[in-house]
C-alpha positions as a printed Julia matrix, in Angstrom:
329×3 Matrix{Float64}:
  0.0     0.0     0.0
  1.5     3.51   -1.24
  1.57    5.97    1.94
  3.25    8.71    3.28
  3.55   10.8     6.19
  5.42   13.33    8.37
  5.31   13.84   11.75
  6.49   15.75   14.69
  7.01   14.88   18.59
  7.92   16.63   21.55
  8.14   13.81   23.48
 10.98   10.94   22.6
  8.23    7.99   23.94
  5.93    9.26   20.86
  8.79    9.34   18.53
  9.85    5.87   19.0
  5.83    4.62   18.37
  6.16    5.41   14.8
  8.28    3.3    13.2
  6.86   -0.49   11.99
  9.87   -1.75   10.3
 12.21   -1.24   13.5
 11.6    -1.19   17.25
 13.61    1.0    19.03
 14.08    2.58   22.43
 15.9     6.33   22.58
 17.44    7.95   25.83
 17.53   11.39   26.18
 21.47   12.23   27.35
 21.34   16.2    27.47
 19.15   18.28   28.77
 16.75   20.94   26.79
 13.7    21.38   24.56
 13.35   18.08   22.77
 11.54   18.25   19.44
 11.86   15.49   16.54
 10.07   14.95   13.06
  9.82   11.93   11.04
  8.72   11.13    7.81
  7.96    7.78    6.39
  7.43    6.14    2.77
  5.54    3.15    1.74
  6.32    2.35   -1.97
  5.78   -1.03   -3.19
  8.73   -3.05   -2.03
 10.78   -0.35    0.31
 10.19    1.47    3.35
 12.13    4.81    3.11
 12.46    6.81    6.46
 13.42   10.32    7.31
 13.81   11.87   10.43
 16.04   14.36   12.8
 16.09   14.44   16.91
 17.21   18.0    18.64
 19.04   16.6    21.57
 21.89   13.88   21.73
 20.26   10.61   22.37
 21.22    6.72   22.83
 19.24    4.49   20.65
 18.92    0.91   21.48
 17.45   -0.41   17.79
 15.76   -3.54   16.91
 15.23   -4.77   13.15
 13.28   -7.53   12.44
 15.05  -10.28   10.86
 12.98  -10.85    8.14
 14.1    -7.27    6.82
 17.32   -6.01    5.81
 18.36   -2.2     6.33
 21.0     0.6     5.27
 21.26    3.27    7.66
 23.1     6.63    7.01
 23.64   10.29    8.11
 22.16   13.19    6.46
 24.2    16.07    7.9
 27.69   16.96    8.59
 27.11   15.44   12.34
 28.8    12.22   12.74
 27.3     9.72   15.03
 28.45    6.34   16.74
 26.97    3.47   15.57
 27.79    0.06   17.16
 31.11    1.79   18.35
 32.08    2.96   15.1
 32.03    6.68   13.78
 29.73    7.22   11.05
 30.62    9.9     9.2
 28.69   11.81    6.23
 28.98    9.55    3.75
 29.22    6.34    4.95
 26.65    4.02    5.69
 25.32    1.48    8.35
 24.03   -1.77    6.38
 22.59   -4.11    8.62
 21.15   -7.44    7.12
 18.59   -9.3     7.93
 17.94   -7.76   11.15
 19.9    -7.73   14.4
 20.48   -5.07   17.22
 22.41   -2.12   18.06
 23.18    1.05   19.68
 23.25    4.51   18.0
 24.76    7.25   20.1
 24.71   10.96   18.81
 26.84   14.43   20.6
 24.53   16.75   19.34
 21.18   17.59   16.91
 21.35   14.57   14.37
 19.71   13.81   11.36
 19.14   10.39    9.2
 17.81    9.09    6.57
 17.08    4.9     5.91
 15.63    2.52    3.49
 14.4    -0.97    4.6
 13.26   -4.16    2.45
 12.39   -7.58    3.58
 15.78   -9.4     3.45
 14.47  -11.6     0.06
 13.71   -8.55   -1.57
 17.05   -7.21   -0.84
 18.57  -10.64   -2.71
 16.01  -10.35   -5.32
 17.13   -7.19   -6.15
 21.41   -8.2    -6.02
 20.63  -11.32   -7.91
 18.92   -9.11  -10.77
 21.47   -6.64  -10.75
 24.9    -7.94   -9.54
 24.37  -11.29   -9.18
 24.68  -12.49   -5.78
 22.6   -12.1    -2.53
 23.78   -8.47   -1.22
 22.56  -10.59    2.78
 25.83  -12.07    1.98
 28.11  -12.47    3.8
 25.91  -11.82    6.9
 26.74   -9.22    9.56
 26.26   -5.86   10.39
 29.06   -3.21    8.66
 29.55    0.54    8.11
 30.51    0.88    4.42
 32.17    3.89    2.61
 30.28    4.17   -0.99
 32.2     5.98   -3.74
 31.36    9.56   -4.25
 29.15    9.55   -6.78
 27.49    6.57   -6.02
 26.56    8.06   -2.22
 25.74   11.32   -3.99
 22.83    9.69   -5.89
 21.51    8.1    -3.72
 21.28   11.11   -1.07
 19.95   12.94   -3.86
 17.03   10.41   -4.22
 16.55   10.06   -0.76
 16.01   13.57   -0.26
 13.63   13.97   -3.24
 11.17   11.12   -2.01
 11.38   13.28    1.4
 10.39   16.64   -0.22
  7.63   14.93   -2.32
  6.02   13.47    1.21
  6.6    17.05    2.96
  5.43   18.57   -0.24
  3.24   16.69   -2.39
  2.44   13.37   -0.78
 -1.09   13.18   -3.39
  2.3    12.27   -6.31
  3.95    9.73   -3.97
  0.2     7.79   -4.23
  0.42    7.26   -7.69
  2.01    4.38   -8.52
  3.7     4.66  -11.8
  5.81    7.9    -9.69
  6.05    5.37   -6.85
  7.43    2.5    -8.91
  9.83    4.71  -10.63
 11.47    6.14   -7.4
 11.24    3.29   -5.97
 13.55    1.79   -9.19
 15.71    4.35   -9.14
 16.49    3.8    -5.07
 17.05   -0.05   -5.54
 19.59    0.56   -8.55
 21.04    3.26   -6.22
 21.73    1.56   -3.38
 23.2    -1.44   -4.74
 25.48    0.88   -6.22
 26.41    2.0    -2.59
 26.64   -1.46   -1.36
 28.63   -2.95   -3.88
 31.09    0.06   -5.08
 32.67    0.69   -1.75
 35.84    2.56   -1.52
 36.13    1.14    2.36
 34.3    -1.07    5.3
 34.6    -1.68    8.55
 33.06   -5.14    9.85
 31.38   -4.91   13.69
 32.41   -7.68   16.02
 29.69  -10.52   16.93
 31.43  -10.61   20.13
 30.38   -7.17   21.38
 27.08   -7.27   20.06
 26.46  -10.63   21.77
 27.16   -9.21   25.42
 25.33   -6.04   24.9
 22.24   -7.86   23.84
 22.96   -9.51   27.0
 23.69   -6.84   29.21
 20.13   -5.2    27.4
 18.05   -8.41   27.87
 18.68   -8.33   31.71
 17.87   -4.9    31.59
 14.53   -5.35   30.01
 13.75   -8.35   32.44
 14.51   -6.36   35.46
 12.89   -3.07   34.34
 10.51   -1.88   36.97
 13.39   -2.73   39.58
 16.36   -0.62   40.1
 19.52   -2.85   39.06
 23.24   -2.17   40.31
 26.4    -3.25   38.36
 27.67   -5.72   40.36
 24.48   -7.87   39.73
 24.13   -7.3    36.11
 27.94   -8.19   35.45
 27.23  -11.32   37.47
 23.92  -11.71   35.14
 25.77  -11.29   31.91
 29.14  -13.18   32.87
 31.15  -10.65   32.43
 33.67   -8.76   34.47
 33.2    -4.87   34.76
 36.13   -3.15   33.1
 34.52   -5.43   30.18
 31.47   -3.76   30.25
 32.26   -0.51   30.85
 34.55   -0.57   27.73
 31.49   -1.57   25.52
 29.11    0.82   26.93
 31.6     3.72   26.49
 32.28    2.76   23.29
 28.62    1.74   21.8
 26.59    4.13   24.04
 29.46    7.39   24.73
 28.54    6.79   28.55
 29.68    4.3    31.1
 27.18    1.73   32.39
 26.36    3.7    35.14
 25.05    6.68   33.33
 23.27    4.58   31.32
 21.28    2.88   33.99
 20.22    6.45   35.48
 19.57    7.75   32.31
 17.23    4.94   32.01
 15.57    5.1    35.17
 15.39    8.53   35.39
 13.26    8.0    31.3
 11.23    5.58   33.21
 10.5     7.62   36.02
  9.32   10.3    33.23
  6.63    7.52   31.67
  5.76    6.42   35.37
  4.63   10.28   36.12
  3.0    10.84   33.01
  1.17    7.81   32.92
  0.33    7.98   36.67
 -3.07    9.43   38.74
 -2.16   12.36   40.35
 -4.81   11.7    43.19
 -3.41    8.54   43.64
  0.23    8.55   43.65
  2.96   11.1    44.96
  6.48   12.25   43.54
  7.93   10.38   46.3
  6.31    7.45   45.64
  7.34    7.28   42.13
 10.47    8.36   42.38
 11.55    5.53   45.24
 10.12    3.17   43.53
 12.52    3.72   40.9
 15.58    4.15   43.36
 15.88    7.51   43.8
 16.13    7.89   47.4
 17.58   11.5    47.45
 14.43   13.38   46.55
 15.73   16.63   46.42
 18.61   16.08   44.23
 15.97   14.34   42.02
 14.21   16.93   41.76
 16.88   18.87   40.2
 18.35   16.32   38.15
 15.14   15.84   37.13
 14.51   19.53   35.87
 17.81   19.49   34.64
 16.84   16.93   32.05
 13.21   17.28   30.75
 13.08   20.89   31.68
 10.09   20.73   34.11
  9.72   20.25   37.73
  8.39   16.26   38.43
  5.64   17.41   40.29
  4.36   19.49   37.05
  4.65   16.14   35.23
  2.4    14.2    37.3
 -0.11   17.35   37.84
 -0.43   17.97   33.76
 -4.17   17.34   32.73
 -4.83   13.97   30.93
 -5.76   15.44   27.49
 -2.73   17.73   27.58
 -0.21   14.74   28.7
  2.07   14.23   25.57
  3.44   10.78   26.11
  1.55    8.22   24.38
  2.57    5.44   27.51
  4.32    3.74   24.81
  6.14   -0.06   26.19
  9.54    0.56   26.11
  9.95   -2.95   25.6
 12.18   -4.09   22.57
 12.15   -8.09   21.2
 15.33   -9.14   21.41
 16.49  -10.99   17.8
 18.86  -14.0    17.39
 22.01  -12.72   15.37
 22.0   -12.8    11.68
């Protein structure tokens, strides 16, 4: 079915609801006015996404494994992506699904097209001859010049046409043609490649780990000593990985969790019914007051304003943060 649309959030737990072709969970890491559009493209056999986030964030992503992706950045701001520096220009081609983490410093903007992961070999098979799923795992790919300017070009295009004039997107002889035009495209990116860097099973296998024990212990506060005892491995290991998926140490990461899942837990949560303090200890934070400002700090509003706001003015949709784990290509 040919669709488009464009959206924008002011709340990260709405922005992660959108997307059908990837689950993903995003962490605020900076403090400030958090705004985010996306826009996304249904042709016939792609799924072309657009999107930008104001405030550094840590994505933990999820793509099915019946689908096949290619990831990349659309401005000058490079970003970390399963602990290796995309820059503009490069790519993130993950087949046939998998997880990982995204980290960005500052405002960041992207662009992606997703296929099921037979389309994707249909499509290498017609035009190179060989299954482009092969050989499997996740890498960050340098495409010649003119091959990555193309395919920017007609990546940005579709974009303007859904911001613009989504009624032409619908009709499907424009639809099949950009679509066309993509697929040659972005073969061309994956298989003229002036340089790639492969990402090592071995990480990816204890952060899914080290995430899966997170998501089974969510609505309990969990310390390092017991997840490193959980995931079997010792804590200088760990803290490497996080610093160099995520950009923060393990620690940070947990509060920056709890401190999101605090955020849902007031939103979501009857004022008349349950306090700040309640909340708050709940999710191990024990020193109210500094909280409070942390708090503030992060989402730019007192807690107590969070729980207060009226129901039909409450932004957050109460989306599960939940993510389903997948097996490794």
């Amino acid at each position: 079915m040919l669709s488009s649309t464009v959206l924008t959030f002011s709340e990260p737990y709405e922005f992660q609801t959108l997307n059908r072709d990837v689950q993903h969970k995003v962490v605020l890491t900076a403090g400030g006015a958090y705004r985010a559009q996306a826009t996304r493209i249904e042709l016939h056999r792609l799924l072309i996404r657009r999107g930008w986030q104001s405030l550094p964030t840590i994505w933990h992503a999820a793509t099915p494994k019946e689908r096949s992706a290619v990831v990349f950045p659309t401005s000058q701001t490079p970003g970390i992506w399963v602990g290796i520096e995309v820059q503009p220009g490069d790519i993130f081609f993950r087949p046939q699904g998998g997880e990982h983490y995204v980290h960005s410093r500052e405002y960041m903007r992207y662009g992606s097209l997703s296929l099921t992961a037979d389309d994707l070999a249909d499509f290498g098979r017609a035009l190179v001859g060989r299954d482009l799923n092969e050989p499997p795992g996740s890498r960050v790919m340098r495409p010649q010049p003119a091959a990555m300017s193309r395919f920017l070009h007609l990546h940005e295009a579709a974009g303007h046409l859904a911001e613009t004039a989504p009624e032409v997107l619908a009709i499907p002889a424009v639809a099949k043609g950009m679509e066309q035009e993509l697929v040659c495209a972005m073969v061309a990116c994956l298989t003229d490649t002036a340089a790639a860097k492969r990402c090592r099973p071995s990480h990816q296998r204890v952060l899914r780990r080290f995430e899966q024990v997170l998501e089974a212990n969510q609505d309990e506060p969990l310390y390092i000593p017991e997840i490193c005892a959980a995931i079997g491995v010792p804590g200088r290991t760990l803290r490497h990985l996080c610093q160099e998926h995520l950009g923060v140490s393990p620690r940070r990461y947990l509060w920056l969790r709890r401190m999101h899942q605090t955020r849902l837990a007031l939103t979501l949560a009857d004022p008349h019914a349950k306090t700040v303090t309640e909340i708050a200890a709940n999710h191990g934070f024990w020193e109210l007051g500094r909280f409070a400002v942390t708090y503030q700090q992060l989402f730019g509003e007192a807690p107590s304003l969070t729980l207060r706001r009226p129901p039909d003015d409450r932004r957050s949709t109460g989306a599960d943060m939940r993510l389903v784990s997948q097996e490794p290509a």
